[in-house]
C-alpha positions as CSV (number, residue, x, y, z in Angstrom):
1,X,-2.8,11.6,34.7
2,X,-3.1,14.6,32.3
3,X,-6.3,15.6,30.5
4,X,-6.7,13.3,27.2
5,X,-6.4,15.5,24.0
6,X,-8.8,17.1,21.6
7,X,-8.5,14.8,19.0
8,X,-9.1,12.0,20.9
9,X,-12.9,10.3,19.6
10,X,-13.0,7.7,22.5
11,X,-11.9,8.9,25.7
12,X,-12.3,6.1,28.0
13,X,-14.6,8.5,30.7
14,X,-17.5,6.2,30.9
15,X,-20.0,8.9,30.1
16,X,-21.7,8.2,26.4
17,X,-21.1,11.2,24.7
18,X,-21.6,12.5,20.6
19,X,-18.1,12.5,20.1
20,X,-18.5,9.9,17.0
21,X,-20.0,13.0,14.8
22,X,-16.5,14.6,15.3
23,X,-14.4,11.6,13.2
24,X,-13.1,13.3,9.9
25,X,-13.7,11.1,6.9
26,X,-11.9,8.2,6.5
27,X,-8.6,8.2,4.8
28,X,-8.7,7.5,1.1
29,X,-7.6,3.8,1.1
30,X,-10.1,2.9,3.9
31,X,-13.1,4.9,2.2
32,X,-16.1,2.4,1.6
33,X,-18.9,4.7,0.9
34,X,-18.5,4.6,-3.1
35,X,-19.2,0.8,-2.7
36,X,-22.3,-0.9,-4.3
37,X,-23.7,-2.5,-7.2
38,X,-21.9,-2.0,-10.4
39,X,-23.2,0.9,-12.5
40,X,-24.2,-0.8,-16.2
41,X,-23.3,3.0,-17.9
42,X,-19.8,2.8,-16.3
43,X,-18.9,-0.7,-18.3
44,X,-17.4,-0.9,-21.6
45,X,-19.4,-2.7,-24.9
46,X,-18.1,-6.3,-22.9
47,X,-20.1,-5.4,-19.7
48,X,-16.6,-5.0,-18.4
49,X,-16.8,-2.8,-15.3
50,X,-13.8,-0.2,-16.0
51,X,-13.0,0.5,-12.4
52,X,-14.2,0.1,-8.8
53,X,-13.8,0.8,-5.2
54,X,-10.4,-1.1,-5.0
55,X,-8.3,0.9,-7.5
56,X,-8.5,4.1,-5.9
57,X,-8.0,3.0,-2.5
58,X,-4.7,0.9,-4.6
59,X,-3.7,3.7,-6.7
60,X,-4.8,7.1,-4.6
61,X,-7.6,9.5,-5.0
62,X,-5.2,12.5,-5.5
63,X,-3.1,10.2,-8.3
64,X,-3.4,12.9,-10.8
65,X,-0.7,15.1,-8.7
66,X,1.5,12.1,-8.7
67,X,1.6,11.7,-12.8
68,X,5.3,13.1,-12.9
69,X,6.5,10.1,-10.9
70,X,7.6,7.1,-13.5
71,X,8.6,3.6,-12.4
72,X,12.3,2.6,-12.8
73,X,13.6,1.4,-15.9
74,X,13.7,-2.2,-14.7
75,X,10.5,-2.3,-13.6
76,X,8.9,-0.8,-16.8
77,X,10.9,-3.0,-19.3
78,X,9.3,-6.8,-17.1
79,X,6.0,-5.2,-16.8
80,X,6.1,-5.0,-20.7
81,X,7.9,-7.8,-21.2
82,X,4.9,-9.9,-19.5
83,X,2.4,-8.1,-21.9
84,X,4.6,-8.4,-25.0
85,X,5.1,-12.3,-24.2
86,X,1.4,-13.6,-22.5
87,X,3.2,-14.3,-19.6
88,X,2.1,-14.3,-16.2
89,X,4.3,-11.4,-14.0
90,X,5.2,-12.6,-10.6
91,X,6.3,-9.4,-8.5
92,X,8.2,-9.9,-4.9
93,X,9.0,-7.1,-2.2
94,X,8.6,-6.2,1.0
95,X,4.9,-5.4,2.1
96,X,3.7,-2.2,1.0
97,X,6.5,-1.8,-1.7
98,X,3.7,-1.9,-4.2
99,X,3.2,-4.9,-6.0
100,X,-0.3,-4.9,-5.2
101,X,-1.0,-1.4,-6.8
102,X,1.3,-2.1,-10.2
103,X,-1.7,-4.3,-11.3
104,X,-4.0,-1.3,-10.7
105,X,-1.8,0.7,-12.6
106,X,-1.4,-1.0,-15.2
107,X,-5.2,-1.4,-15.9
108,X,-6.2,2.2,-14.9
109,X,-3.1,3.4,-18.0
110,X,-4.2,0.7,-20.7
111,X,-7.9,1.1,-19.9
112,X,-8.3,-2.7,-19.2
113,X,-11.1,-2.3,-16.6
114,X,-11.2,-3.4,-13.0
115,X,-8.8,-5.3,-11.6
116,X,-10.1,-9.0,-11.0
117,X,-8.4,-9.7,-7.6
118,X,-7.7,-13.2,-5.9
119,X,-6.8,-13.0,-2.6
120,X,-4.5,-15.9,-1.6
121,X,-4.8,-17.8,1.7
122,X,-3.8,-21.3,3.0
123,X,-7.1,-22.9,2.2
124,X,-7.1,-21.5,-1.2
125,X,-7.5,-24.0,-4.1
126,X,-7.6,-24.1,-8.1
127,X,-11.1,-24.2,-7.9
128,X,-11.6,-21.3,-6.0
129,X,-10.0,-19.1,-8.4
130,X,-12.2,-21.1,-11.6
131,X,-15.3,-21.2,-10.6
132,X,-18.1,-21.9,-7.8
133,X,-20.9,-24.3,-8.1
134,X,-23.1,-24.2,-5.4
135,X,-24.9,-27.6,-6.0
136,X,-26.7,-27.3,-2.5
137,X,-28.6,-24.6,-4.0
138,X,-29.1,-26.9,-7.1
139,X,-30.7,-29.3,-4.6
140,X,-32.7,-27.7,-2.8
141,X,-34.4,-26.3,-6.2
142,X,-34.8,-29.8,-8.0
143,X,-36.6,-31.0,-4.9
144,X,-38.5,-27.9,-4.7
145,X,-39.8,-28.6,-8.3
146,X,-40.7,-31.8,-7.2
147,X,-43.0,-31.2,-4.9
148,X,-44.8,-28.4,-6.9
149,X,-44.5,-30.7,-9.6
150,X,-46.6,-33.2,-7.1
151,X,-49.1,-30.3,-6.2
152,X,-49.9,-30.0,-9.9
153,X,-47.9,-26.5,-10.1
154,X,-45.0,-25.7,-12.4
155,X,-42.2,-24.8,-11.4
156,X,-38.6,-23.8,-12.2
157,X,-36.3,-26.6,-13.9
158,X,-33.0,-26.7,-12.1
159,X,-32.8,-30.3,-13.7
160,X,-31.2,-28.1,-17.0
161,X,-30.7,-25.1,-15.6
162,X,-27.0,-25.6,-14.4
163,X,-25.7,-22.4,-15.1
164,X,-27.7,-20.5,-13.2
165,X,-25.7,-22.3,-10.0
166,X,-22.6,-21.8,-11.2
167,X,-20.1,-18.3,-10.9
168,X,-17.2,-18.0,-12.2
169,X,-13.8,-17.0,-9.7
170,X,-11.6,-14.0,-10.8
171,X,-9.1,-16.3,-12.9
172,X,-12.1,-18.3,-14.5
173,X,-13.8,-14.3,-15.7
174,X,-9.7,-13.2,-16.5
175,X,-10.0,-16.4,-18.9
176,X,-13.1,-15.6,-21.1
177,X,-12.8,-14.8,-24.5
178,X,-12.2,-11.0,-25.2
179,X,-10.7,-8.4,-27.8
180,X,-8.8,-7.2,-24.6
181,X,-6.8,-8.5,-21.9
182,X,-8.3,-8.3,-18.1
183,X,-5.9,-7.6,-15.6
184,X,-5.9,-10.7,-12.7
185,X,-4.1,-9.9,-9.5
186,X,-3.8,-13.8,-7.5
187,X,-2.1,-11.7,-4.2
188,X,0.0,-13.2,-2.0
189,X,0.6,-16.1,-3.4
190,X,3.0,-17.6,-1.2
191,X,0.4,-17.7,2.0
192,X,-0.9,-20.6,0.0
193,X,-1.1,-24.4,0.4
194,X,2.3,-25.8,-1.0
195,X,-0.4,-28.0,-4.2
196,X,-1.8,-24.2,-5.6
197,X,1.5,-22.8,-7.6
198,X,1.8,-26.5,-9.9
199,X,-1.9,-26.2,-9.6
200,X,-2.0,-22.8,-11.5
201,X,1.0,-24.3,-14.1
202,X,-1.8,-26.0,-17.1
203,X,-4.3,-23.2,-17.0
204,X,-1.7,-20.4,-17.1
205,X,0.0,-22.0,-19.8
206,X,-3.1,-23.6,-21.7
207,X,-5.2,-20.1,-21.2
208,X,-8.4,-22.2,-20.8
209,X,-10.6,-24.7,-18.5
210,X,-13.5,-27.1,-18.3
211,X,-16.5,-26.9,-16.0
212,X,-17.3,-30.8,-15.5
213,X,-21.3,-29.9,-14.4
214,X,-21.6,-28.3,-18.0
215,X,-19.7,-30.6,-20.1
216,X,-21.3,-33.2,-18.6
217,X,-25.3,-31.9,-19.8
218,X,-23.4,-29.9,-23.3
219,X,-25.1,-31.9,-25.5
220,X,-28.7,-31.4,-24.1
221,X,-28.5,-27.6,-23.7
222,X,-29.4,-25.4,-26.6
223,X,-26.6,-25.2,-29.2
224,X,-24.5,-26.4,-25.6
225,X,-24.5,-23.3,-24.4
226,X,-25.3,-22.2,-20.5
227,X,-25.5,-18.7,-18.9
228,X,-22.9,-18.2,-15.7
229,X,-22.4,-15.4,-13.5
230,X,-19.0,-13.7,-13.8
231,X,-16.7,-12.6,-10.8
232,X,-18.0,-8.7,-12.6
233,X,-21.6,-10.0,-11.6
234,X,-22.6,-10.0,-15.2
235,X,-24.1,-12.9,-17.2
236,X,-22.1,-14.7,-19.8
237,X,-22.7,-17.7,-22.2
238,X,-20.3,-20.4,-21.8
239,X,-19.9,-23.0,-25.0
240,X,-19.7,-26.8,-24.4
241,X,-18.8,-26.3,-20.7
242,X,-15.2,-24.9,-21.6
243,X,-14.1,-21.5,-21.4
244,X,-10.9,-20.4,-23.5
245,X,-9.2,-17.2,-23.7
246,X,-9.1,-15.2,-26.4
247,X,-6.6,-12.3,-24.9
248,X,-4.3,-13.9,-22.9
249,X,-5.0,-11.5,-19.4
250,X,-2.1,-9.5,-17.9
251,X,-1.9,-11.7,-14.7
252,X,0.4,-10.5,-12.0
253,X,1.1,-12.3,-9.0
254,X,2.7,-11.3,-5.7
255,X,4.4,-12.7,-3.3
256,X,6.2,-11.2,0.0
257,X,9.4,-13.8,-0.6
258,X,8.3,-15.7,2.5
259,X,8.5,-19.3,0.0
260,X,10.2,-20.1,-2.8
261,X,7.8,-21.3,-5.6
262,X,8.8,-24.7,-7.8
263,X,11.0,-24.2,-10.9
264,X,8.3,-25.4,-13.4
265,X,6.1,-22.0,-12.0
266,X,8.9,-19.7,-12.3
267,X,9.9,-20.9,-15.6
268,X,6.6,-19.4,-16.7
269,X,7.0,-16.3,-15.2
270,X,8.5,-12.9,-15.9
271,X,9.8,-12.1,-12.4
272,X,10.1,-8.2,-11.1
273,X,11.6,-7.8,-7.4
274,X,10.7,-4.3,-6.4
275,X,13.3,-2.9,-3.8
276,X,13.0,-0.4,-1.1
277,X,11.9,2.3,-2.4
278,X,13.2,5.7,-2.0
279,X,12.5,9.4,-0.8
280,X,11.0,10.3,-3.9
281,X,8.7,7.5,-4.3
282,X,7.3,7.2,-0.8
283,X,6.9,11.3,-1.6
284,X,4.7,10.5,-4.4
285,X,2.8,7.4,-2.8
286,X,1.8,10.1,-0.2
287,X,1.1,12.6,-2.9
288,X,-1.4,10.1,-4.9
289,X,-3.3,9.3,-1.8
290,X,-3.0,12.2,0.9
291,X,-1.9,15.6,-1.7
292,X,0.3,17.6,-1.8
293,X,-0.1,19.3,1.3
294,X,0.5,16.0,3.3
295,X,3.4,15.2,1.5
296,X,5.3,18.3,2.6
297,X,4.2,19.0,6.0
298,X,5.2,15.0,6.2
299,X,8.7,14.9,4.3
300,X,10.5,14.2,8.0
301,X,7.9,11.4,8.3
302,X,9.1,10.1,5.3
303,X,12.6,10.6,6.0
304,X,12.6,9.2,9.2
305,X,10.9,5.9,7.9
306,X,13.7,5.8,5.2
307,X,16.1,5.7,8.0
308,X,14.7,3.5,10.2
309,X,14.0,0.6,6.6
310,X,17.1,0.4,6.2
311,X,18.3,-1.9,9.5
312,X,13.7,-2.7,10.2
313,X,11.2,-4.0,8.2
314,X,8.5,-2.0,7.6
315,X,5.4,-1.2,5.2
316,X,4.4,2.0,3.4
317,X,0.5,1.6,4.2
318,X,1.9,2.2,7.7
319,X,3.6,5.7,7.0
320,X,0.4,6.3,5.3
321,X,-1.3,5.7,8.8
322,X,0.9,8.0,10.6
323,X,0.9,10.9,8.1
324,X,-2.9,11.0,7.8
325,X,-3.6,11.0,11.6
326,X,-0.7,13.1,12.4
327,X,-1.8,15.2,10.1
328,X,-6.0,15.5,10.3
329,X,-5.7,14.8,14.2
330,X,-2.9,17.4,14.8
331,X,-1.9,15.6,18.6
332,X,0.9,17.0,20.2
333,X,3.3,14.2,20.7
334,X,3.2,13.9,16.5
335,X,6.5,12.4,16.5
336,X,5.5,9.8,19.7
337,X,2.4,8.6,17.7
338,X,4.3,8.3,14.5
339,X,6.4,6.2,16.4
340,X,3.7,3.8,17.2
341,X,2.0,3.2,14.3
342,X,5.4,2.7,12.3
343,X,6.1,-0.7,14.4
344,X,8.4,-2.9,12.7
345,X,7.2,-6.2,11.3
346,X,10.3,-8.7,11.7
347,X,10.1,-9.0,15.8
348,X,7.6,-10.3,17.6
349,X,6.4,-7.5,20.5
């Protein structure tokens, strides 16, 4: 067996070594650190956060030397003919063509904030995208109150206090009332229950929703108004139990084409299929997040995943994979480990 290779981190010898202090940093899209609770000075006069985390692990942290790259003409006339019309934009392609990151894009060019993202999966519901209300928590209070109430001690009124249990989902904070549109990406919508697309068809068309536990109490809250927590984590006053959109929000959905959705749903959509793309944009996808150092010293990366798309499926994130750690790792067998990490998704191994 030959000798493992330098860049190896875990070497499988058995002997606990400080090898761990050795691991570069983390490739841009995988970078964590900058997470944590949302700065109030980096929020617009709404509270609005205006970006996060997620869009520069979407978009790239070197997307400045990518500006010269435009999107097709296609794909620039249905992304403003969604925001010209109100209507939702429901984006299909293979994994890692992007339709993830045109919602990012969208918001980081028009100044729309951060992106409120649903991630879709088979247990997903209406409701989850609306709002939360955690009545356990509610419970637990009221009969907390109770007994302090017993013990001649006062305590907090959850009796009223129904907002304070109650947190709104990204579609339910994409839906209040603003001078500006939010962007709301609902991802992967077709990993969803069969129910959840004519689920979505009244609120995307109406543009608003009722909470039940506040309508219910409206009328004995002050001026019917309750304070919720937002999917932004900021406070907001909700009226009569119903919030209604001012801005209709730039919602884009996205779909991997493994379903068909029902006619009704698509009837309300502006649909975009993004195709393979080619050399030039998987040049500038490894531009935005790598530089342009990585770009050239992987064009026959690139050109070799181009090759191989055409007759395999594959995704972008995973010549992404193989240029960074071909490239900060610098093994020998480059090509062999490309290789591995560019498997292709339509056969079982």
């Amino acid at each position: 067996m030959s000798e493992p290779s330098e860049w190896l981190i875990y070497r499988g010898a058995g002997e606990p070594h400080e090898g761990i202090e050795q691991l570069p940093p983390p490739p841009p899209w995988r970078d964590f650190s900058g997470r944590g609770a949302p700065d109030p000075d980096d929020a617009d006069d709404d509270g609005v956060a205006l970006a996060d985390g997620s869009a520069t692990r979407r978009l790239g942290g070197h997307r400045h030397l990518a500006e010269l790259h435009r999107p097709g003409a296609e794909e620039l006339e249905m992304i403003n003919a969604a925001l010209y019309l109100r209507r939702p934009l429901l984006v299909t392609g293979s994994p890692g063509a992007g339709k993830s990151t045109l919602a990012h894009s969208v918001a980081h060019e028009l100044g729309l904030g951060r992106v409120l993202r649903w991630p879709i999966v088979s247990r997903s519901t209406l409701l989850d995208g609306l709002y939360h209300y955690d009545a356990i928590a509610r419970l637990q209070d009221v009969q907390i109150a109770a007994h302090g109430a017993a013990a001649g001690t006062v305590g907090h009124d959850a009796s009223e206090n129904v907002g304070s249990y109650i947190r709104l989902g990204p579609l339910g904070t994409a839906l209040l009332p603003s001078d500006r549109p939010r962007v709301l990406l609902i991802d992967e919508l077709d990993k969803s229950d069969i129910d959840l697309p004519n689920d979505l068809l009244n609120v995307l068309e109406e543009g608003e929703f009722g909470i039940p536990e506040l309508e219910r109490i409206a009328d004995r809250l002050p001026d019917g108004e309750a304070e919720v927590l937002t999917d932004d984590g900021t406070k907001v006053t909700v009226k009569g139990g119903r919030v209604q959109c001012a801005a209709f929000p730039f919602v884009v959905l996205t779909s991997n084409g493994e379903r068909d959705f029902p006619a009704p749903l698509m009837r309300r959509c502006i649909h975009l299929e993004l195709g393979r793309p080619d050399h030039q944009r998987l040049a500038t996808f490894v531009r935005a997040h790598l530089g342009d150092e990585a770009a050239r010293s992987g064009d026959d990366l690139i050109a070799h995943f181009l090759e191989r798309s055409r007759s395999e499926l594959l995704a972008t994130d995973q010549l992404l994979n193989a240029i960074y750690l071909t490239d900060a790792a610098a093994p020998a067998g480059r090509d062999r480990l490309a290789d591995l990490l560019i498997q292709r998704l339509d056969r079982p191994r």
